[in-house]
MARGU-333990 format. One record per atom (N, C-alpha, C): x negated, y negated, z; residue in three letters. Coordinates in steps of 0.05 Angstrom, whole numbers, padded with zeros to 5 digits, always signed. Example, Ala and Ser with C-alpha at 12.3 -4.5 7.8 and 13.67 -1.06 7.14 Angstrom:
BEGIN
-00264+00114+00156ALA/-00246+00090+00156ALA/-00264+00066+00156ALA/-00257+00045+00142SER/-00273+00021+00143SER/-00258-00001+00157SER/
REM end
This chain:
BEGIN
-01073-02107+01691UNK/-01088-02130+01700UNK/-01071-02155+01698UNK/-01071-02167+01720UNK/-01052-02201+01720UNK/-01074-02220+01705UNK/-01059-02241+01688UNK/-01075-02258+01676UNK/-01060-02283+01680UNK/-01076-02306+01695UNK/-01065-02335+01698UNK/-01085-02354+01683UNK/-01067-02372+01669UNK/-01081-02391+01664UNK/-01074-02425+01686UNK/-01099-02436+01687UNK/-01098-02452+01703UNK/-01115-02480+01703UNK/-01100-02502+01702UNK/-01116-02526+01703UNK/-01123-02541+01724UNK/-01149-02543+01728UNK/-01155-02554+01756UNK/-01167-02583+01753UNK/-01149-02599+01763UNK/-01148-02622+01763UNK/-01176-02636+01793UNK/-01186-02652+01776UNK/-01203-02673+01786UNK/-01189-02692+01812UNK/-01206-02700+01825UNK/-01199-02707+01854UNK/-01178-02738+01842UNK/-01180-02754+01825UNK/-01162-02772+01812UNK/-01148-02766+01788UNK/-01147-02743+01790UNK/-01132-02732+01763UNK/-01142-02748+01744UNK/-01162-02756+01733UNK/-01170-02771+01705UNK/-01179-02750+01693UNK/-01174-02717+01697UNK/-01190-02694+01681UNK/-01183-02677+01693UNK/-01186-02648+01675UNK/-01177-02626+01693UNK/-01205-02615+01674UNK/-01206-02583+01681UNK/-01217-02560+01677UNK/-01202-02528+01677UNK/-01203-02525+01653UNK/-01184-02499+01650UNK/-01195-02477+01664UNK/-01186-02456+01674UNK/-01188-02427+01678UNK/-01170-02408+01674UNK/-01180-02385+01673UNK/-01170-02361+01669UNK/-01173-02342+01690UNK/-01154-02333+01705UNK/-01161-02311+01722UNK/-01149-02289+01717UNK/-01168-02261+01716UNK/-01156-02247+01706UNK/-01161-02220+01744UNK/-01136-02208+01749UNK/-01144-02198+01780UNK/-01136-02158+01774UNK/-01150-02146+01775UNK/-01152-02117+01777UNK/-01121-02115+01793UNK/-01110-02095+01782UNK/-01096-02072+01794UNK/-01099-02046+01806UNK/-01087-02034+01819UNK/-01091-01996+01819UNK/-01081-01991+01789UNK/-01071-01994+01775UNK/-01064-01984+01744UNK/-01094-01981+01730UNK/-01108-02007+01740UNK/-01133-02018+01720UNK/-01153-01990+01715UNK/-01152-01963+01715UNK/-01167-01942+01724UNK/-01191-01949+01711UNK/-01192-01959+01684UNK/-01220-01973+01679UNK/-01239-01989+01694UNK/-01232-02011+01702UNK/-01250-02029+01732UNK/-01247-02009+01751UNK/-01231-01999+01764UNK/-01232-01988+01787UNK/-01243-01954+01788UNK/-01245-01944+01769UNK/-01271-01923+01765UNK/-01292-01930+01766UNK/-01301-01958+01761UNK/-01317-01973+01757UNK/-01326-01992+01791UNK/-01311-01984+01817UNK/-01319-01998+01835UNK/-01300-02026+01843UNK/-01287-02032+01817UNK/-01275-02054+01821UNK/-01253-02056+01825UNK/-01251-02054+01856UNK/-01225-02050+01873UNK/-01204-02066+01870UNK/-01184-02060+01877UNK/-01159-02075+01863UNK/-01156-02108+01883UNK/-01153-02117+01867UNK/-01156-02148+01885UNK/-01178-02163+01874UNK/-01196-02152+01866UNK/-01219-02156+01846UNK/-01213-02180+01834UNK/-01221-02202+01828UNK/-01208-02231+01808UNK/-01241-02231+01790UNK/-01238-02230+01759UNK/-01252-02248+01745UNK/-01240-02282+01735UNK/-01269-02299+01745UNK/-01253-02326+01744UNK/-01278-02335+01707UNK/-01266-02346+01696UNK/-01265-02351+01663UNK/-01263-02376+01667UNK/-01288-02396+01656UNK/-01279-02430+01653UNK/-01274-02433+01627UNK/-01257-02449+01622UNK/-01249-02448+01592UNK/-01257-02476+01590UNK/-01277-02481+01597UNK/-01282-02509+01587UNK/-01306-02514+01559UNK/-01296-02530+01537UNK/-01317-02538+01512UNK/-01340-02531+01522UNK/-01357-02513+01510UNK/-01381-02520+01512UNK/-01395-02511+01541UNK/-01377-02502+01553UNK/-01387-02496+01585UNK/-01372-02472+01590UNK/-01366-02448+01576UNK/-01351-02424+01583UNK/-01372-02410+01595UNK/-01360-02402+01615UNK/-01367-02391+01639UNK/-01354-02372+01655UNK/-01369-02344+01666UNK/-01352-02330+01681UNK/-01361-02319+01709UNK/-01350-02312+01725UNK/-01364-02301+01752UNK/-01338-02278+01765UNK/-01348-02268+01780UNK/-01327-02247+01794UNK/-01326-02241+01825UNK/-01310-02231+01834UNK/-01314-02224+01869UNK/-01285-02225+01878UNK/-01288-02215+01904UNK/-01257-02218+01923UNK/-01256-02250+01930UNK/-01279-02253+01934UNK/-01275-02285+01955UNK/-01300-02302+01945UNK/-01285-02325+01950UNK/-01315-02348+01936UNK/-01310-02378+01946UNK/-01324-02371+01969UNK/-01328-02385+01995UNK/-01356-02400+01996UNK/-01354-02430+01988UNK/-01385-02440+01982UNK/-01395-02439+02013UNK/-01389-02432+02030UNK/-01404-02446+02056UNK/-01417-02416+02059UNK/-01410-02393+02052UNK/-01424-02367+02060UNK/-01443-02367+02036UNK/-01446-02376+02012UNK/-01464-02371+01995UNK/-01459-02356+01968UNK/-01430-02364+01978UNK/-01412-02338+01949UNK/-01401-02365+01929UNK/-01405-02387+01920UNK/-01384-02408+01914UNK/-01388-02393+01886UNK/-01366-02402+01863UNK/-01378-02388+01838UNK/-01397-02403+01821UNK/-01408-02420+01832UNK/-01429-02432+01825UNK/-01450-02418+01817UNK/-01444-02402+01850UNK/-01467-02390+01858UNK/-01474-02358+01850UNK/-01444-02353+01827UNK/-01443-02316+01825UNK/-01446-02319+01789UNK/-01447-02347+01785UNK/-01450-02347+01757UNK/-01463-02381+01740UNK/-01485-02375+01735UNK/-01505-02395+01723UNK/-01482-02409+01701UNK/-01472-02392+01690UNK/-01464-02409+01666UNK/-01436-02431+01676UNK/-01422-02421+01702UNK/-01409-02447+01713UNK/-01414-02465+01733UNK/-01412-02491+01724UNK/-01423-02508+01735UNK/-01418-02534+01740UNK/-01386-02533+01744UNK/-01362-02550+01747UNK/-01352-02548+01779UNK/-01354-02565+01796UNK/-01349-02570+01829UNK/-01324-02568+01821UNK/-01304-02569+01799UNK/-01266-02556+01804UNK/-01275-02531+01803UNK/-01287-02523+01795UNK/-01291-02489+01797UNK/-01301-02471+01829UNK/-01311-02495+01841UNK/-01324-02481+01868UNK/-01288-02492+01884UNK/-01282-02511+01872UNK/-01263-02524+01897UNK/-01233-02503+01890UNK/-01233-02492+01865UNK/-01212-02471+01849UNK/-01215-02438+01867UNK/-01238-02439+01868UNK/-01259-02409+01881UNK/-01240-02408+01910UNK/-01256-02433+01925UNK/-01242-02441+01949UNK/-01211-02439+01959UNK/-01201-02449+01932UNK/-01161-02430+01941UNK/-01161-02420+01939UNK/-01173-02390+01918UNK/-01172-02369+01906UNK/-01174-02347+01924UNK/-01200-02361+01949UNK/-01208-02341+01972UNK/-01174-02331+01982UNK/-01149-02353+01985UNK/-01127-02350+02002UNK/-01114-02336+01985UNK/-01121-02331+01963UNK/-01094-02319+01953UNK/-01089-02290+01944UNK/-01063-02274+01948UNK/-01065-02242+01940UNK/-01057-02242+01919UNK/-01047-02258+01904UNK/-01038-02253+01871UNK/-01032-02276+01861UNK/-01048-02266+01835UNK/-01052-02294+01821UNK/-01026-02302+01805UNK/-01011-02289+01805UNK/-00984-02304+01793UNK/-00971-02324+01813UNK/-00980-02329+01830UNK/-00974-02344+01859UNK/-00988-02373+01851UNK/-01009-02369+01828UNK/-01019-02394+01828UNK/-01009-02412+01810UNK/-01004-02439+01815UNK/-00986-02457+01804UNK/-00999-02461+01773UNK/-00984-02468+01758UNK/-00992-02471+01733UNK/-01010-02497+01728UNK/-01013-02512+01747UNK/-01030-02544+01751UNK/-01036-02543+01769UNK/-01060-02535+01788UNK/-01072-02540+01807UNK/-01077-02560+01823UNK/-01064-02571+01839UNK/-01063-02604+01857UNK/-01098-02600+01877UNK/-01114-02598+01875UNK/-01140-02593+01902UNK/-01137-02609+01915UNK/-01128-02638+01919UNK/-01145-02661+01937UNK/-01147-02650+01967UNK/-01133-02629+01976UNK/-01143-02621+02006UNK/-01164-02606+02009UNK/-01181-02602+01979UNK/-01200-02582+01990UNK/-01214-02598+01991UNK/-01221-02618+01983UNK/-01244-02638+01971UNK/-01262-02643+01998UNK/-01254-02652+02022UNK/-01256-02654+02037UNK/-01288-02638+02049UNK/-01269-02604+02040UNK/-01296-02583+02056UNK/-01317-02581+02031UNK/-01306-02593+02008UNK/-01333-02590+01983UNK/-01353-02613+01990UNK/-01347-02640+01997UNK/-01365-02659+02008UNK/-01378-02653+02033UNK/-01362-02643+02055UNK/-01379-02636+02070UNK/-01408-02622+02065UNK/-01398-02595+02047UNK/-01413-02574+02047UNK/-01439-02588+02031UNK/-01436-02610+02007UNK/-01440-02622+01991UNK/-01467-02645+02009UNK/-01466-02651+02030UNK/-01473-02673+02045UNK/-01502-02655+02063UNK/-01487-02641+02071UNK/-01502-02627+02090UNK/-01529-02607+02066UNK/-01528-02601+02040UNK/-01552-02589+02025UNK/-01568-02608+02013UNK/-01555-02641+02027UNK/-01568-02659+02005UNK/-01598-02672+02019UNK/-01612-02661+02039UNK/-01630-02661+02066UNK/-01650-02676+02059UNK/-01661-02682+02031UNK/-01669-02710+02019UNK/-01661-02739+02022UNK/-01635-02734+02019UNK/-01622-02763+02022UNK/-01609-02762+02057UNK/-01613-02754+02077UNK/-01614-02750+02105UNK/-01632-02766+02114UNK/-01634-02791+02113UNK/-01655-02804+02124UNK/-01648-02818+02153UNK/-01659-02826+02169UNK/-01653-02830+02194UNK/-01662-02862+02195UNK/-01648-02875+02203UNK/-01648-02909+02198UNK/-01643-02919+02230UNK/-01666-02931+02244UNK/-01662-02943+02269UNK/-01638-02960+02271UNK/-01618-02955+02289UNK/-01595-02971+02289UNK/-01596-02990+02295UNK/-01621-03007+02313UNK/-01635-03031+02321UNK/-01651-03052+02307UNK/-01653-03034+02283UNK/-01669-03047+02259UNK/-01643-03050+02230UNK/-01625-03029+02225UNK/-01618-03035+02199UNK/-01586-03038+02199UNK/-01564-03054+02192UNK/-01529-03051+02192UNK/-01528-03030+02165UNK/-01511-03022+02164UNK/-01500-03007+02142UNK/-01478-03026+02132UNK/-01487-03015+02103UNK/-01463-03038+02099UNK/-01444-03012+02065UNK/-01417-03021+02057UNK/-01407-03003+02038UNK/-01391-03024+02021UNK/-01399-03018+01999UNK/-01399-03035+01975UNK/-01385-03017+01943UNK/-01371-03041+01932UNK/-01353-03035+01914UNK/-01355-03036+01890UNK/-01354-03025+01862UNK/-01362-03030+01825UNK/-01330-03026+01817UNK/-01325-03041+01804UNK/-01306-03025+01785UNK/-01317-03026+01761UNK/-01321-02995+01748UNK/-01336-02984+01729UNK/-01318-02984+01709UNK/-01316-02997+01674UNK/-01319-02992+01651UNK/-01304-02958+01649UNK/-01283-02967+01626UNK/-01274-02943+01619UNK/-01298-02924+01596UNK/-01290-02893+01591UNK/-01318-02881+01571UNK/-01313-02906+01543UNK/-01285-02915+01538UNK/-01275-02922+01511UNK/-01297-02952+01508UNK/-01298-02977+01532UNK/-01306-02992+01535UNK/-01339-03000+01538UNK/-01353-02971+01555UNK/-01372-02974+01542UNK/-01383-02965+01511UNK/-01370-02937+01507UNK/-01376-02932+01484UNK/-01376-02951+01463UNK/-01359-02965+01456UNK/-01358-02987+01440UNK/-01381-02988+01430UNK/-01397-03002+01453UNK/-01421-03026+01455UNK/-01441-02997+01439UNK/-01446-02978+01432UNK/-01454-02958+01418UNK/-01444-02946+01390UNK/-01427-02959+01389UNK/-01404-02936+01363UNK/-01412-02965+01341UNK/-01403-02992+01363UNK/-01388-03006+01334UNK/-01410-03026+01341UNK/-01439-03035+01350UNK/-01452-03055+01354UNK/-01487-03050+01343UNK/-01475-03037+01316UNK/-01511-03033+01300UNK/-01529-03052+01302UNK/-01520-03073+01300UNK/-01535-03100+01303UNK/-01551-03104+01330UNK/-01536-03097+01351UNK/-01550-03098+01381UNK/-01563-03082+01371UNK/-01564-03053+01379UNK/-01575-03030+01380UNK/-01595-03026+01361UNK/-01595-03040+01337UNK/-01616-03038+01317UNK/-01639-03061+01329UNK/-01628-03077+01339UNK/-01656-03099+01354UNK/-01681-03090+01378UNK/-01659-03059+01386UNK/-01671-03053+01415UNK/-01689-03024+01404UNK/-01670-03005+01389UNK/-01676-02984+01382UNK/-01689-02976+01350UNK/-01711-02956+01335UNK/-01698-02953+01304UNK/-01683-02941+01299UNK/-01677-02942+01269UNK/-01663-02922+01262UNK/-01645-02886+01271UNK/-01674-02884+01280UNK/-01674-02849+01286UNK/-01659-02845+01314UNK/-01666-02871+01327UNK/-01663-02868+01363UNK/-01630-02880+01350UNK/-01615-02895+01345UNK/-01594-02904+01346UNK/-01571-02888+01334UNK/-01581-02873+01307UNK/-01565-02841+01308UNK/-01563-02830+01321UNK/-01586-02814+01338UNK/-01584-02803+01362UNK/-01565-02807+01385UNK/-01571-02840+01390UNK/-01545-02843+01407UNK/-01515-02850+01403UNK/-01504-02852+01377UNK/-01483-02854+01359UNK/-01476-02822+01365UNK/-01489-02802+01358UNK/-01483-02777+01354UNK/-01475-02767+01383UNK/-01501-02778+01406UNK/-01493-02764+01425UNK/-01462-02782+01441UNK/-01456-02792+01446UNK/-01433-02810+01450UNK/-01407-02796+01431UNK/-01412-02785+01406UNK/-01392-02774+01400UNK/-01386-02750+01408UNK/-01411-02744+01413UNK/-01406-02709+01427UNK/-01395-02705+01450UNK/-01403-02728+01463UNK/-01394-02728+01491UNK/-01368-02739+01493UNK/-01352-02751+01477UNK/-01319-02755+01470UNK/-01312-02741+01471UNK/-01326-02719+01457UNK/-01313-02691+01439UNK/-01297-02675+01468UNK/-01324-02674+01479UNK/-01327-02661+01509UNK/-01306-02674+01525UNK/-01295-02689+01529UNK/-01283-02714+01546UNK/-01253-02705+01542UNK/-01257-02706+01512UNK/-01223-02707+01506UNK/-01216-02674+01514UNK/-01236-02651+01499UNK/-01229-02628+01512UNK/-01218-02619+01536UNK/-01229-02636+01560UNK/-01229-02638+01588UNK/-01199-02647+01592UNK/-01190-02667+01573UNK/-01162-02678+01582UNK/-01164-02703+01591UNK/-01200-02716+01591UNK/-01206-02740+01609UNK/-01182-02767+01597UNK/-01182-02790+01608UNK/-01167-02808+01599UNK/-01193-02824+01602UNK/-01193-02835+01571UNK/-01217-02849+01563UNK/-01214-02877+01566UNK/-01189-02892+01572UNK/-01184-02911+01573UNK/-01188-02920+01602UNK/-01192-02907+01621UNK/-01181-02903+01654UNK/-01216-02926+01663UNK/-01207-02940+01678UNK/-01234-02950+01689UNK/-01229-02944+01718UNK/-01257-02942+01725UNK/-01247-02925+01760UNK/-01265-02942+01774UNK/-01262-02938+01805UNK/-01276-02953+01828UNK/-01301-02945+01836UNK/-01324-02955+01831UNK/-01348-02929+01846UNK/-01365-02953+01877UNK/-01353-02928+01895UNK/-01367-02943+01921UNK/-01397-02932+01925UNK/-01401-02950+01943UNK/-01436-02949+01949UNK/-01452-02948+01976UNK/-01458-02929+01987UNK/-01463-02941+02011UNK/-01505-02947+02010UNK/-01500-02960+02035UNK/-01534-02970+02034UNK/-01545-02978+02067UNK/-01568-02985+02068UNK/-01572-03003+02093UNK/-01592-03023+02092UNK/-01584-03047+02111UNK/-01593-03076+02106UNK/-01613-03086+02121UNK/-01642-03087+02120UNK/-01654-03096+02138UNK/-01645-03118+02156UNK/-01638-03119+02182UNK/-01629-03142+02192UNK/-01649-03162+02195UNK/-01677-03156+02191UNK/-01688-03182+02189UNK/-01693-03198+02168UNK/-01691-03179+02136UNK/-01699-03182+02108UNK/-01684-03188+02096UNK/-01659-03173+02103UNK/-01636-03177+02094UNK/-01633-03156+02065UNK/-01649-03145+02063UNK/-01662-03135+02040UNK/-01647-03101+02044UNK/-01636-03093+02019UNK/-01615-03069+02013UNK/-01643-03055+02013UNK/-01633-03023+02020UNK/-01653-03002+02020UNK/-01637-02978+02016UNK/-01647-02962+02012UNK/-01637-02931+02001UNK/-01608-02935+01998UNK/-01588-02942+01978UNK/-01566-02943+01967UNK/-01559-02913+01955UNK/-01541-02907+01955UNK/-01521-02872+01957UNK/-01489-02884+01933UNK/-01492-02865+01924UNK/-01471-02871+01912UNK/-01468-02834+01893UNK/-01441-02827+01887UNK/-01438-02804+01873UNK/-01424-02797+01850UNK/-01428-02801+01830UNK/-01411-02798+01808UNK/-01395-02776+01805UNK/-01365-02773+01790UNK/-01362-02754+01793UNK/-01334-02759+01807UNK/-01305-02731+01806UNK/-01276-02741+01801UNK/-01280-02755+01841UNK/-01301-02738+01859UNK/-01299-02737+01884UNK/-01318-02754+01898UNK/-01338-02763+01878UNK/-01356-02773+01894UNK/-01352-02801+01926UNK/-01330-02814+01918UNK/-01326-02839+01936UNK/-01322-02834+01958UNK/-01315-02805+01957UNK/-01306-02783+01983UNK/-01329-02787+02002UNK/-01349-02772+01990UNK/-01369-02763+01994UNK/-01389-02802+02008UNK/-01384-02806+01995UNK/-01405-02832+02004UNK/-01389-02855+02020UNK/-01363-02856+02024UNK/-01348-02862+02041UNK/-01358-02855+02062UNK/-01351-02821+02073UNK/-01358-02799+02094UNK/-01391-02816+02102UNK/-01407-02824+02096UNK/-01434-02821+02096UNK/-01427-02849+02108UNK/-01415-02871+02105UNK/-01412-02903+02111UNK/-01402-02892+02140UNK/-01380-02876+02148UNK/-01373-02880+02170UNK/-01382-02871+02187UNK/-01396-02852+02186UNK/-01413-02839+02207UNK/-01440-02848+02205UNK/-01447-02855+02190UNK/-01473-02875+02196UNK/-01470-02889+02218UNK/-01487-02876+02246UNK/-01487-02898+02273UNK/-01497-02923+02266UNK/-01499-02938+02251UNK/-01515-02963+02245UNK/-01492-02989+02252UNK/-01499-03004+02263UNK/-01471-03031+02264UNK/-01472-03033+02231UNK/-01442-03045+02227UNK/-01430-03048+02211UNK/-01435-03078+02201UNK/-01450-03086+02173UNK/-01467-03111+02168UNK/-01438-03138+02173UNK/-01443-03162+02187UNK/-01423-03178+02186UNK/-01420-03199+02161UNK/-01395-03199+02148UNK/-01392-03200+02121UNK/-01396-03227+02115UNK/-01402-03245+02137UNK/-01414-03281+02126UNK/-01438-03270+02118UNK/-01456-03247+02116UNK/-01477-03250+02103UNK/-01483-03230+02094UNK/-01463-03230+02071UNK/-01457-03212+02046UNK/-01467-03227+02015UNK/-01461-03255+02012UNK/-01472-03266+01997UNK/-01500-03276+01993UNK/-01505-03275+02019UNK/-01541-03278+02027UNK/-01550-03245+02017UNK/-01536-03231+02023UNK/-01555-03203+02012UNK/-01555-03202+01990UNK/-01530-03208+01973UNK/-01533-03208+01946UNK/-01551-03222+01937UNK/-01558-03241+01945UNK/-01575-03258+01930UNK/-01600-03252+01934UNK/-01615-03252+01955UNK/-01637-03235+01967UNK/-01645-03218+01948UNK/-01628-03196+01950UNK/-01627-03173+01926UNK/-01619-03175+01901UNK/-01624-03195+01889UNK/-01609-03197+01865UNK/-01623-03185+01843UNK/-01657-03169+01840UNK/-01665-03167+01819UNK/-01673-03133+01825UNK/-01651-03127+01851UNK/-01649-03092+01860UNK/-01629-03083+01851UNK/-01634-03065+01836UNK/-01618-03056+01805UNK/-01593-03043+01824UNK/-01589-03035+01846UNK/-01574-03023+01863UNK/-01550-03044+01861UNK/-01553-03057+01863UNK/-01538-03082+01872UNK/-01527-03108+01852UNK/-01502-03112+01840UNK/-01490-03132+01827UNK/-01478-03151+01839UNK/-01472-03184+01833UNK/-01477-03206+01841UNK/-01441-03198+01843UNK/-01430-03186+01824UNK/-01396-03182+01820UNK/-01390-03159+01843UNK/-01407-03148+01855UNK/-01409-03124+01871UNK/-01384-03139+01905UNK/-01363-03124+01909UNK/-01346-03121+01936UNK/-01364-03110+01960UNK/-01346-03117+01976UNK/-01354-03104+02007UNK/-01330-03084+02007UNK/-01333-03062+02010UNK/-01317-03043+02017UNK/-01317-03032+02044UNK/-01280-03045+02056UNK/-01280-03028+02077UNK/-01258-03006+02081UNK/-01260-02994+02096UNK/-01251-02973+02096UNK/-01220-02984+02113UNK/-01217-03008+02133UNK/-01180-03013+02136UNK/-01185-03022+02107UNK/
REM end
């Protein structure tokens, strides 16, 4: 049996996700008495707290095979977008010891966009501009702070019991973070898309995706939105308009895509 280990890096590299693939031989006479033809891959997440395994020749999210979908216990989109090279490949010693994805990312948002048929809403292009808007988000280290080292806040808002709670959970979720390889210091960009009543001026159903790929994803959604594109002298009128729609910050960019 071939055994690779492999880190699959996040669409900004601020994190990876380990795996293990382990792929059947004709030697393997155990699996393959067993059905499990040579070419066979078990894929292994080696991630804290989230180990996980699934198996198959191919794991192709658009047919219904992603390994999402062959195994409950993984549940990491590097793992569907990992699956997705895995479909191309005949041997896993072929696979690089650091996994680069950003070209798959692409068919994961799609696939990603098109199951989301809730947030598919259809907006008269005569009635609303689309408009795409910018955060720069707080590193984990920077908000955490305001939790680790600020008893005094947190004791005014919360008691005792609730402020352990979130002391504890914040550390767990470091724990998790640093396992990952995240860079806790890293503050990142999160875009937004939305649409603007042109007579109200007033923001409505705002999109946004957390996550290494999400800006992908809600970018994709800004440009193909048939809606005119809101004209940016009255960008500060929306903000203000909207100023008490939690969607929306007064520090908030116009994001365009030149």
């Amino acid at each position: 049996m071939k055994t690779k280990f492999v880190n699959v890096w996040d669409y900004s590299r601020c994190g990876y996700v380990g795996f293990i693939v382990l792929q059947v031989e004709e030697t393997d006479k155990f699996l393959v008495e067993k059905n499990f033809n040579p070419g066979y891959k078990f894929v292994i997440q080696a991630c804290y707290n989230q180990v996980g395994a699934a198996g198959g020749h191919t794991f192709i999210p658009s047919y219904g095979e992603g390994i999402q979908k062959k195994s409950r216990k993984i549940e990491t989109s590097e793992a569907d977008v990992f699956g997705l090279y895995l479909s191309n490949v005949n041997d896993v010693y072929d696979i690089p010891d650091e996994l680069d994805t950003k070209n798959f990312w692409g068919i994961m948002n799609t696939k990603r966009e098109s199951n989301r048929e809730d947030e598919n809403i259809e907006y008269q292009c005569d009635e609303y501009y689309k408009v795409a808007f910018k955060r720069q988000r707080k590193s984990f280290n920077q908000i955490a702070s305001l939790f680790e080292n600020r008893n005094d806040l947190l004791n005014g808002i919360f008691d005792e019991e609730q402020v352990n709670a979130i002391q504890n959970s914040t550390r767990q979720l470091r724990n998790q973070m640093i396992q990952m390889g995240a860079d806790l210091n890293q503050e990142s960009l999160q875009v937004y898309c939305g649409f603007v009543n042109k007579t109200t001026l007033e923001l409505e159903n705002v999109y946004s995706s957390l996550g290494s790929h999400g800006n992908e994803s809600v970018i994709d959604k800004y440009l193909w939105a048939p809606n005119d594109e809101m004209p940016k002298k009255l960008w500060d009128d929306v903000k203000q308009i909207n100023e008490d729609n939690d969607n929306i910050s007064i520090d908030d960019e116009l994001y365009y895509s030149e």
